[in-house]
N, C-alpha and C positions, 0 to 999 in steps of 0.2 A: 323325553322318554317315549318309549315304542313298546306297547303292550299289545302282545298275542291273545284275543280271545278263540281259543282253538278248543275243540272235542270233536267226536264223530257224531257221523250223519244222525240227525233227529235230538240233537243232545237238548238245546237249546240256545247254542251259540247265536241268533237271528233275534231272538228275544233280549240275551243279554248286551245286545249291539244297537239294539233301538232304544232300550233305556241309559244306555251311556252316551248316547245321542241327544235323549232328551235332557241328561243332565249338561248338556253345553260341548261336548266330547268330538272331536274329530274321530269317525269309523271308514278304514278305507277296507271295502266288502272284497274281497279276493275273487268270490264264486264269479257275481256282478261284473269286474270289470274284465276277469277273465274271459267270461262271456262278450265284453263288449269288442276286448282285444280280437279276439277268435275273428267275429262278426266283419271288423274293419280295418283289419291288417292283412295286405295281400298275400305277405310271405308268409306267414303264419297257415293261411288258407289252404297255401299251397302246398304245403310241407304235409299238412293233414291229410289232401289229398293223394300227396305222393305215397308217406310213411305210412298211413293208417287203413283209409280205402275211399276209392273215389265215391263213394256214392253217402260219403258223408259231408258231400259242399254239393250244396243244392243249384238248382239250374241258374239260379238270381244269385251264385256266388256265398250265400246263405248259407250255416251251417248246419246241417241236419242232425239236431241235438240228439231225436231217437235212435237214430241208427249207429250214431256215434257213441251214445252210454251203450246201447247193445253190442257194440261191438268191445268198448275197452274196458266194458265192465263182467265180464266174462274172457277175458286175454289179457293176461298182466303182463306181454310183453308191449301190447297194443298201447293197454295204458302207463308203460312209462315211456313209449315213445310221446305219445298226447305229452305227459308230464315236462318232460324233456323238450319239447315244443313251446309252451306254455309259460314253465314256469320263471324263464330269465325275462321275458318281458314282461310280467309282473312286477317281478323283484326292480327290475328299472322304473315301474311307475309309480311304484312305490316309492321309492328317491325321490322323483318329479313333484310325487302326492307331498312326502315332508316335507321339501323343499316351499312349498306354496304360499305353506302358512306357518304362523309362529306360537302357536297352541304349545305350550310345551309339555303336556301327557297327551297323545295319538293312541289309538287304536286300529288293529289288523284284526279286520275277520278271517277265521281260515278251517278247513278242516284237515289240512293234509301239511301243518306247521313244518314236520320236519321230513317229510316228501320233495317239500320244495326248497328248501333252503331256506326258507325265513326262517327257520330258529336261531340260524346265525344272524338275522338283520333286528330282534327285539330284546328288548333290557330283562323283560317281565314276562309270562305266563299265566294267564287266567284258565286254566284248562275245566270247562263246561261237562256237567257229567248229570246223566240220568240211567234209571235200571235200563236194563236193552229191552225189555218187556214193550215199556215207554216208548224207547226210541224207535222201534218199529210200528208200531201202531201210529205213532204221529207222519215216519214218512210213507206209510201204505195211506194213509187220509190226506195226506199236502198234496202227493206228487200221482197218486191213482198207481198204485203199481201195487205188484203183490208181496206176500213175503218174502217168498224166494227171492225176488228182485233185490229189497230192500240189505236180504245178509248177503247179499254178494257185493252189493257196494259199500255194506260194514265192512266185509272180509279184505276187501280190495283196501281200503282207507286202514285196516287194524297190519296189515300184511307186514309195516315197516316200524319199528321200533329206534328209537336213540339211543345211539351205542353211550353219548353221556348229553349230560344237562349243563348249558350252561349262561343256565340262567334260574330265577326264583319261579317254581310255576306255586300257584293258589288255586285250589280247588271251589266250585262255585258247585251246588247242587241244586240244579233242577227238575224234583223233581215229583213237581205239583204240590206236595205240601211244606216245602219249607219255602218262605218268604224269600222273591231273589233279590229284592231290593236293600234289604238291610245288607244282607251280601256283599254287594257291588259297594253300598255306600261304605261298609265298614274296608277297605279293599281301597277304595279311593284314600279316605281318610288316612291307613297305612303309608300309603305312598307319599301322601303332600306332607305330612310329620315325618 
């Protein structure tokens, strides 16, 4: 089984994927490896290059992360080209990732579930949810950016909607007062009964 823990930016998806980690849980991080992908795949590189703007692959071939949220995060045709780039060789390493091992409940981190097509590749949905008040305040303090910043990359990640569900999603609240542990465990417990 393949469970999506997905919400938007600042929800607490990173939280809820370290404790299903700790409970013995296979998490394959989407942000993480998409970043790695990006980093060390030439064609990948180059495509960003080409489609997006050169001065978003750094002289050492490196991806220049600010220039590149600056630019696809404000141009949403920018970033479904990035998305479009991106997101099939995920969804392939993600095959590779299950195929590894024989865990049989996995987990995907994500925030853009059905952006990329994984919501067609998971059984289940954990969708992470806290007030927006929260969620901004947590990512102007992780990532130094401002507000403004912050609702443009909610606006950009909220932009796409699923025309249907098809799959169970559960709702997990984080959001500082209610307990996320009993949460996840009651949530686990579901699934293996």
């Amino acid at each position: 089984m393949l469970i999506a823990i997905s919400g938007g930016i600042g929800s607490g998806k990173s939280v809820v994927s370290r404790m299903v980690t700790v409970l013995g849980f296979d998490v394959y991080d989407c942000d993480s490896r998409a970043k790695a992908l990006m980093d060390t795949d030439p064609y990948i590189k180059e495509r960003i290059r080409k489609e997006i703007h050169p001065e978003c692959i750094l002289t050492d071939n490196g991806i220049n992360r600010k220039r590149l949220a600056d630019i696809v995060f404000n141009d949403a045709a920018a970033l479904d080209r990035l998305n479009q780039i991106v997101h099939s060789a995920v969804r392939d390493d993600i095959r590779k990732w299950e195929g590894a091992s024989d865990n049989g409940i996995k987990f995907v981190e994500t925030a853009i579930l059905y952006q990329s097509g994984l919501d067609k590749m998971v059984d289940m949905v954990w969708e992470i949810d806290a007030p927006l008040d929260l969620r901004i305040e947590r990512v102007m303090k992780r990532n130094s950016i401002t507000r403004e910043e912050v609702l443009s990359r909610i606006a950009s990640q909220d932009a796409f909607t699923p025309s249907a569900l098809h799959h169970k999603v559960k709702q997990i609240i984080n959001d500082g007062i209610l307990p996320l542990l009993p949460q996840i465990e009651r949530e686990l417990v579901d699934i293996v009964l």
